[in-house]
N, C-alpha and C positions, 0 to 999 in steps of 0.2 A: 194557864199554868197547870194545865191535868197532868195526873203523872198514872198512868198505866200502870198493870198490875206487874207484878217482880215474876211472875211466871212467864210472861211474853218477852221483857226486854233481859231476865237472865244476869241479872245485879241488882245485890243489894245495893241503898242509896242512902240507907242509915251508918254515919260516921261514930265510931266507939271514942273515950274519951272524953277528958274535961280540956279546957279553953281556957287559956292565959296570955297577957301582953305585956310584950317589951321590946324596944325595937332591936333592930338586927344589923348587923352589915354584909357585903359581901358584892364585890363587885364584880364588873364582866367587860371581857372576856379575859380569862388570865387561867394559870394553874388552880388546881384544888387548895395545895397546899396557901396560896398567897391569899385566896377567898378567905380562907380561915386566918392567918394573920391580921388582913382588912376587916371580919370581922371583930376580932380581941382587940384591934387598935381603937378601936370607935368605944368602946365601952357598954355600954350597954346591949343584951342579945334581946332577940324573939325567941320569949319559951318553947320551943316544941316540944311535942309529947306525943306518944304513939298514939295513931287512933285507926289500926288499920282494921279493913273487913276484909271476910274471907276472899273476896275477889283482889282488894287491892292491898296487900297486908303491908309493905310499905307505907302507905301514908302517915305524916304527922299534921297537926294541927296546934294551932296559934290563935290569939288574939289580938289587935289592935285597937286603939285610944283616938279615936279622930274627931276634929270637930264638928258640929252639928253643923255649923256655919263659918265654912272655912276662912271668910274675912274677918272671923272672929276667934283667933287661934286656941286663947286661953276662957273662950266661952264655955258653954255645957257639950259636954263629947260624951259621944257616943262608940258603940263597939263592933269591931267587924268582926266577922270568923272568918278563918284562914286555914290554909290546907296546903302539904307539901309531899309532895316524890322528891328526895335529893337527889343530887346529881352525884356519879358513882364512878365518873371518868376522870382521868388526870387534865385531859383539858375540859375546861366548864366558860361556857357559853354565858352562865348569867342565868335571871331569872327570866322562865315562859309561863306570864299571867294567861290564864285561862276564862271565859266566862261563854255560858250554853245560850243566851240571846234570853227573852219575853220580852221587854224588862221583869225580872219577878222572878228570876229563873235561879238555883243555888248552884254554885260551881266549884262546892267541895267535891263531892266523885267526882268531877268532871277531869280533875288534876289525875286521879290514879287511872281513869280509861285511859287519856290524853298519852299519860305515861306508860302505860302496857300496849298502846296501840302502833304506836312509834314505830320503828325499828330500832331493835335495843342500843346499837350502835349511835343510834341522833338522840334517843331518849335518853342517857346515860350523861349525855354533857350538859343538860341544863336541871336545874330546878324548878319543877312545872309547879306554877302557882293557882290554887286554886281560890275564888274568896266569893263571900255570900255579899255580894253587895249590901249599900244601909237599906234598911225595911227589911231585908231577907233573911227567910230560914233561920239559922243562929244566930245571925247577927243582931245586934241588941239595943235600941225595942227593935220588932216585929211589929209589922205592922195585918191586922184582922180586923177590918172595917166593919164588918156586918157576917158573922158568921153564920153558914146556911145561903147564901143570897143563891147560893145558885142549886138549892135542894128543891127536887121532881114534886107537883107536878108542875111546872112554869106554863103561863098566859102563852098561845101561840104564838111565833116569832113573829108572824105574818100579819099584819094590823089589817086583817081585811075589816073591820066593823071598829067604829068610835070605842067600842069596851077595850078590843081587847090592844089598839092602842092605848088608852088611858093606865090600862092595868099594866103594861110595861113602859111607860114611861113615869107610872109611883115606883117601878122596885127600879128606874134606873138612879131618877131625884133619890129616893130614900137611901140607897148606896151613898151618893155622893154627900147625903145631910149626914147620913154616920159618919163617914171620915173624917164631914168636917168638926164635927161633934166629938171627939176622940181624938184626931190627932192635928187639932188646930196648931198646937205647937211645932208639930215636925212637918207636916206638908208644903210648907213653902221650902223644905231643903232637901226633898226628893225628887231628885230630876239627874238626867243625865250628865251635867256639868258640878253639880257636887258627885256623883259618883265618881268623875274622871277625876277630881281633885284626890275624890277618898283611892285611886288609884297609884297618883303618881303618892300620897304617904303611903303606900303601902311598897314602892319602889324604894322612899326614904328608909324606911324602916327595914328592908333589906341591905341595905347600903349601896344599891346599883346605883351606876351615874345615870344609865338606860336600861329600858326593860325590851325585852320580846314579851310579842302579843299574839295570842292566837282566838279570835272570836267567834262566835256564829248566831246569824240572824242579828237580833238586837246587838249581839256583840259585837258586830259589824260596824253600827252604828256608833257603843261606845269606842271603838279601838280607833276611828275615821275623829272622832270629839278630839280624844284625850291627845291623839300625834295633830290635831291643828291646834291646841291649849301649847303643848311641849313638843314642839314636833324635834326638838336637840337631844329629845330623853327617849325616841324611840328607834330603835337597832333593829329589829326587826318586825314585819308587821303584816300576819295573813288574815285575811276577811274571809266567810265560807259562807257562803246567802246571803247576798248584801241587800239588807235597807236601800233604797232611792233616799238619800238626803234632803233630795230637794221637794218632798211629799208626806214631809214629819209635821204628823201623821195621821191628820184627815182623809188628804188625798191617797195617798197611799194604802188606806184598808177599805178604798173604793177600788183603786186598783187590784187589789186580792181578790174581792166577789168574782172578775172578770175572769183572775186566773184560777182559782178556787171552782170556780163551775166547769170551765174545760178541763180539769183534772177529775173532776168527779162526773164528766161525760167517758173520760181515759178510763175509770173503772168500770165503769157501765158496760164500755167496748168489752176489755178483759172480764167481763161474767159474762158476755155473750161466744165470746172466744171459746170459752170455757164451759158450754151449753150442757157436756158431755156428765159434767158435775155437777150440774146447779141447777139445770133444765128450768131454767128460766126465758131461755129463748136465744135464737142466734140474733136477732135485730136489735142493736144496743138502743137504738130509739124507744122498741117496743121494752125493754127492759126497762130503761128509763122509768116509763111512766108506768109500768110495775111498782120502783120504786117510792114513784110519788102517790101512786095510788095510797100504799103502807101509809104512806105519813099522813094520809086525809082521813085514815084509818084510826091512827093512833091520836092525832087531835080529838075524835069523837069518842074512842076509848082507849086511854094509855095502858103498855101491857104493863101487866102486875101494878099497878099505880101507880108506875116507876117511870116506863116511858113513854112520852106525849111527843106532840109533832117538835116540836123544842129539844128535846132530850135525844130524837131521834138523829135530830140535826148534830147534836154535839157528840154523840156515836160515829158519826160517816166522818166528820172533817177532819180527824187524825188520819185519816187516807188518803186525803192530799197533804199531809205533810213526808207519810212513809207510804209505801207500797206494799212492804210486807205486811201492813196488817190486811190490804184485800183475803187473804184467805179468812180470813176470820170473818169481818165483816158480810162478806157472800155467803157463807153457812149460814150466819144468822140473818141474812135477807131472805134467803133460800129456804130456809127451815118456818118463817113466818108466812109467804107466800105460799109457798107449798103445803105445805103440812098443818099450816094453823098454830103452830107451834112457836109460842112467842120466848118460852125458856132461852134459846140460846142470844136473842134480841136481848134481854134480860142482863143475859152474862154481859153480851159485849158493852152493851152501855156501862155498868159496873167497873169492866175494865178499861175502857178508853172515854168516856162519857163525864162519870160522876167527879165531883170534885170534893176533895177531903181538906182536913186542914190545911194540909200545904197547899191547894190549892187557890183557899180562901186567903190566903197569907201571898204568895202567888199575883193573886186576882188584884189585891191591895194594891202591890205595890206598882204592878202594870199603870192602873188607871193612873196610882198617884205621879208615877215619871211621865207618861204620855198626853195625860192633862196640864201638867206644868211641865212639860217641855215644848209646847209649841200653840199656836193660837187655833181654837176650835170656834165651830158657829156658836152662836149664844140662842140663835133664833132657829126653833124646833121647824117652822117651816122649812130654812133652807135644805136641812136633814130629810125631812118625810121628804120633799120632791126630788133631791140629788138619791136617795133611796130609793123609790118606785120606780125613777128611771132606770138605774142601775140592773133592778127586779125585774121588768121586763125581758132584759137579755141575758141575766145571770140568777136567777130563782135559788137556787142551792144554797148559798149561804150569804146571800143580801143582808135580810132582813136579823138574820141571826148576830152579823157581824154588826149591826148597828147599833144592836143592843147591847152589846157586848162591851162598847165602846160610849155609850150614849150617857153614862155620870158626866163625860167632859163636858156634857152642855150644861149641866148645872155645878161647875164643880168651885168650891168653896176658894180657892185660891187664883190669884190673878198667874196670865200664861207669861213665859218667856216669850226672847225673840229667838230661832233655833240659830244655830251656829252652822255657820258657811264655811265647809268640811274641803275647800279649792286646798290645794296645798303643791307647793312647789319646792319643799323644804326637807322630806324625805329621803332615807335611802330606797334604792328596790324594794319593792313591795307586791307581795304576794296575792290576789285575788282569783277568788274559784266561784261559779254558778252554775245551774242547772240552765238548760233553757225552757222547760216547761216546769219551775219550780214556782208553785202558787204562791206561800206564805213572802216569798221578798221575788216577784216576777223580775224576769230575766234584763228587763229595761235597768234597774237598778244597780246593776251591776259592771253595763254597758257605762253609766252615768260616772260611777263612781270612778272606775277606769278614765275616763277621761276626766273628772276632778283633781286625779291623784297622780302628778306627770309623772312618776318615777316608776308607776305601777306596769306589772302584766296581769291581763287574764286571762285565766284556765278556764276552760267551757265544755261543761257534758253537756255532749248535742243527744238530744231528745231523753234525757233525764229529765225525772220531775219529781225526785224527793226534794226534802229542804233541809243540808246537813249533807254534804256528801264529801269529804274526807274523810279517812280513818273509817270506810264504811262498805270497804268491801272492795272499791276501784282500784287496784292496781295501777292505771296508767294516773288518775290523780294522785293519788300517796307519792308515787314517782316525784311526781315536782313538787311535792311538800319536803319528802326529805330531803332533797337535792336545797331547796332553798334552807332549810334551818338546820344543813349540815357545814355552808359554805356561801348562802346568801347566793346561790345561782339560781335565775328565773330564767324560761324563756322569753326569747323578742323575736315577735313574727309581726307580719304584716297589716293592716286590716283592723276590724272590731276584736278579735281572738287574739292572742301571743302564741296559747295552744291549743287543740281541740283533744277532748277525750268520747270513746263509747261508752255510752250509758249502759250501765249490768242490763240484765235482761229482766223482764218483769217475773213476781213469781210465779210458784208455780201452785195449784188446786194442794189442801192438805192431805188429800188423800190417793197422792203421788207419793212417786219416793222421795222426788226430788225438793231440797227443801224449799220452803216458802219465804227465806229471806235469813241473808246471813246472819251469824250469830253479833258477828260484830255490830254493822248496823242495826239491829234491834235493840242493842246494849245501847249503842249511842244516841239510838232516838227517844229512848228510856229515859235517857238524861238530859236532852235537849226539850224535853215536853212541847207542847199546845200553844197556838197563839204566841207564839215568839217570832 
């Protein structure tokens, strides 16, 4: 859950404003004016109150009262935040929940991007809902397991030698002793299946009989939960990077290293392309192990004592989630090969690298839905050997992602059984992927499409961000608006319904041309890391 600096992605993400609950009505799809009658009829509302920023000055925000443990109604509850664009059209569509994917991820701005990226025309009819899942951001507690855990300089990722295994697998157990040390009480009710619960009250407290859903990444996964729990309460339903279902979620961030490393070979190529700039070499291989070189470098001396082969690593891997940040990233590869000069390595880590509080708040709530949402090894062998194998063919962010992930093996609370996401009970249903998209690869996508009988999918052929609506594509927006102006998808033949051109890569910053649209910067701003 890194969240890059506000100068790159060009939005603020802090919401103005205090935070209140009561619930709401408002049903869909019908007139403005009958929404608001449906709402007075019901009695009681959701406070809103202005909380906009200078990007999204519309927004209001809310609170909600939900239970900790939803078979427990009148138990101990907890509080979510909530975020709203109204709807400004005489016909209104309902409510369009919104969430950016990690687990961990806040999806207050995510409602006013959502809403200003639209075409104002399909934006205007609905009420795009934003909300900080439980454990997240505002919502109340928060959960900060071990604040720091992830502050420079960290043990190498790479266990080549018995230390510097042992010394990451004390700060993976130590993570997971905090949490369970802290938040014994709430970890058994963080997982994906209380969030979908804490979803559809947040429809109740709307007064929708259904909601529209629009997710990405992990919010693939929840939106795929919450329509097989209610699948009579969802009207509309797009996925954008989807989860693999059937690989929650062991298998599945073994599958990432795979794609995760041919994405970060895709840059290696583009700084070789780019020679003219970077004069690091036309042979992406030889540039390559330029790269690796740095990090055997930086293991033996991190720059500024900031960044070590670890930190180097969590530098590059926001570059296969976006593209646009390669220009950044190749100056400051550029600048430390060449020049000796580790300042701009420095910056970049600082800006896509370091994790701050939300990060660490972020971080929490990842492990706590991922470790209780699905069953992990318990035995560190099967990990170190399904790992080196893995390392062998995919080096890049193997060992990093293991660690990243590795409290599951020791984590304080017993696992779920995950939820079998088949569904033949749907309306048309929206699905978009990249095909060279590492963070959720393209097989999951394929999978899900054929889970979900009622679904099409849209497919950027030889794309490889992760997040690719509302980010610049024209011919995908195309079939977004067209589906949640009037619930029209394409149906074609085959694995695809439709195919899209993937944008072109960027371009060097010290072109004219720029490095990656403003939009997608913004949204990947809000989508963060490791989701």
């Amino acid at each position: 859950m890194r969240q890059r600096a506000a100068v790159l992605c060009g939005a603020a993400v802090a919401l103005a404003g205090s935070l209140t609950a009561l619930p709401a009505r408002a049903d869909a799809p019908h007139p403005a004016s009958t929404a608001s009658a449906a709402a007075t009829a019901s009695g009681a509302r959701l406070a809103w109150k202005k909380c906009g920023t200078d990007d999204y000055p519309t927004l209001q925000c809310a609170s909600l009262k939900v239970p900790l443990d939803h078979t427990r109604p009148r138990g101990r509850q907890i509080t979510l935040a909530l975020s709203r664009v109204p709807h400004t059209a005489k016909t209104y569509q309902g409510p369009l929940l919104v969430n950016p994917g990690g687990p961990g991820g806040s999806g207050l701005t995510l409602a006013g991007f959502v809403a200003s990226a639209l075409p104002k025309t399909v934006a205007a009819q609905y009420d795009v809902i934003g909300f900080d899942p439980r454990g997240v951001g505002a919502s109340e507690p928060a959960l900060n397991c071990r604040p720091g855990h992830f502050d420079p300089v960290r043990p190498d990722s790479v266990p080549g030698t018995r230390a510097l295994e042992k010394a990451n697998l004390a700060r993976a157990r130590a993570f997971a002793d905090a949490c369970g040390k802290k938040y014994a009480d709430l970890l058994p009710y963080i997982d994906t299946v209380q969030a979908v619960r804490d979803m559809d009250a947040i429809r109740a407290a709307l007064g929708a009989r259904k909601i529209n859903y629009f997710g990405y990444s992990y919010g693939t996964y929840l939106g795929a939960v919450y329509a097989k729990l209610f699948p009579e309460r969802v009207r509309r339903l797009v996925l954008d990077s989807i989860v693999d279902p059937t690989g929650v979620w062991y298998d599945d961030n073994l599958s990432q290293d795979y794609a995760f490393n041919d994405r970060h070979r895709a840059f290696m190529a583009w700084v070789a392309r780019n020679n003219g700039t970077y004069k690091l070499g036309t042979d992406p291989e030889k540039v390559e192990a330029k790269w690796y070189a740095m990090r055997a470098a930086l293991a033996k001396k991190p720059a500024d004592g900031k960044v070590g082969a670890a930190e180097l690593e969590d530098t590059f891997i926001p570059g296969g989630y976006y593209n646009g940040y390669w220009p950044y990233l190749a100056e400051a590869f550029a600048a430390y090969v060449n020049g000796h000069d580790d300042d701009p390595l420095v910056e970049a880590y600082e800006n896509f690298g370091a994790v701050d509080a939300s990060g660490d708040n972020g971080y929490s709530v990842y492990t706590s839905v991922q470790c209780r949402d699905a069953v992990w090894p318990r035995d560190w062998d099967q990990w170190r050997d399904d790992n080196w194998e893995v390392y062998t063919k995919a080096p890049f962010m193997t060992w990093n992602n293991a660690w990243y992930n590795a409290p599951c093996a020791f984590w304080p609370t017993r696992s779920r059984i995950p939820v079998n996401v088949a569904n033949g009970k749907l309306p048309p249903v929206l699905l978009f992927q990249a095909t060279n998209d590492a963070a959720t690869p393209y097989e999951g996508g394929v999978t899900v499409h054929q889970l979900l009988a009622r679904s099409s999918l849209v497919v950027e052929q030889g794309g490889g961000n992760h997040g690719i609506t509302l980010s610049g594509n024209g011919c995908l927006d195309k079939h977004l608006a067209k589906y949640l102006t009037d619930g029209t998808v394409p149906r074609g033949h085959g694995e695809a319904d439709a195919v899209c051109k993937a944008l072109p890569d960027p371009k060097p910053l010290s072109t004219k041309a720029a490095s990656g649209s403003s939009r997608g910067s913004t949204l990947h701003g809000l989508l963060g890391f490791r989701g």
